[in-house]
C-alpha positions in Angstrom: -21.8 -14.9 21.3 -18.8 -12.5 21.6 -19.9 -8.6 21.7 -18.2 -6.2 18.9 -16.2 -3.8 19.3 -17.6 -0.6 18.7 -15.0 1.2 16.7 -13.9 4.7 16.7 -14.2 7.2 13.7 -10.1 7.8 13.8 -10.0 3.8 13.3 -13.3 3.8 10.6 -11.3 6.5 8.5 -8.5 4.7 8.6 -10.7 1.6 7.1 -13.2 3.9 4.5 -10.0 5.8 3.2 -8.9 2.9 0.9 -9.5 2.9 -2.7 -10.9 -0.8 -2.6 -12.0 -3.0 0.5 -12.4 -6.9 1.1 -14.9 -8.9 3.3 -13.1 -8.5 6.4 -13.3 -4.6 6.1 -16.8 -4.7 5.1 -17.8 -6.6 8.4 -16.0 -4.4 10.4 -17.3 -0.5 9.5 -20.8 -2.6 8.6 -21.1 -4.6 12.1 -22.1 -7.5 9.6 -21.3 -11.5 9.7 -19.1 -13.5 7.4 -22.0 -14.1 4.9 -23.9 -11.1 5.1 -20.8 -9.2 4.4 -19.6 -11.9 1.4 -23.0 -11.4 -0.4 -23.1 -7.8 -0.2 -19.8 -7.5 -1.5 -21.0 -10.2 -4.1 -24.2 -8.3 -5.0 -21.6 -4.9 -5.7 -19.5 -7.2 -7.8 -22.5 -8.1 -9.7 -23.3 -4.4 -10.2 -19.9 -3.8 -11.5 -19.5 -6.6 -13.5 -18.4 -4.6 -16.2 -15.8 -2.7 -14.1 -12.1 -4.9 -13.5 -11.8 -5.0 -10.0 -9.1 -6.2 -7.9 -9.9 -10.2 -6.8 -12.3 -10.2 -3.9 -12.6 -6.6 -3.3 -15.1 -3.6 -4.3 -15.0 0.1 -4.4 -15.3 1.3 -0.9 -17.9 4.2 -1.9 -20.5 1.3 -3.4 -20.0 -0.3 0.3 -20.8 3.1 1.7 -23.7 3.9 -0.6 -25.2 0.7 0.3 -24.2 0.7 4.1 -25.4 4.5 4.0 -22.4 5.5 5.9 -21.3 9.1 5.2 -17.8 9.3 4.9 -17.7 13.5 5.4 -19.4 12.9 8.8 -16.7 10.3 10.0 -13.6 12.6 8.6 -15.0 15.2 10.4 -15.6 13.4 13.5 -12.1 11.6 13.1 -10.4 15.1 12.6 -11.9 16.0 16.0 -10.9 12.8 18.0 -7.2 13.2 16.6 -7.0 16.8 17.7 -8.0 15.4 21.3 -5.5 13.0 21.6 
């Protein structure tokens, strides 16, 4: 089984700053697999079935809502890692 790599919070803004984010993203800032990350992104779909949504992607705040990531927290903590660099 390969390890992940834990990301920074420059590289998670970088991901969480987009409007709209796929599967690929979700498994990334989530630390999910392929299928847990497909059927949460399915279950937001289902939420917003009345919305029109881009093909295969969801807002990224419904992924943070139901990740319960705070985004304020990793732009803060972002701002602070760039200003080290």
């Amino acid at each position: 089984m390969k390890s992940k790599k834990q990301l920074t919070n420059l590289e998670m803004w970088n991901i969480i700053s987009k409007q709209y984010i796929g599967t690929k993203e979700i498994q990334i800032i989530g630390c999910l697999g392929r299928s847990s990350s497909q059927k949460l992104r399915r279950d937001i779909e289902f939420e917003l079935k009345d919305w029109l949504l881009p093909k295969n992607q969801v807002p990224t705040e419904s992924v943070l809502k139901k990740l319960n990531i705070d985004a304020k927290k990793i732009y803060t903590k972002a701002r602070m890692e760039r200003e080290l660099k």
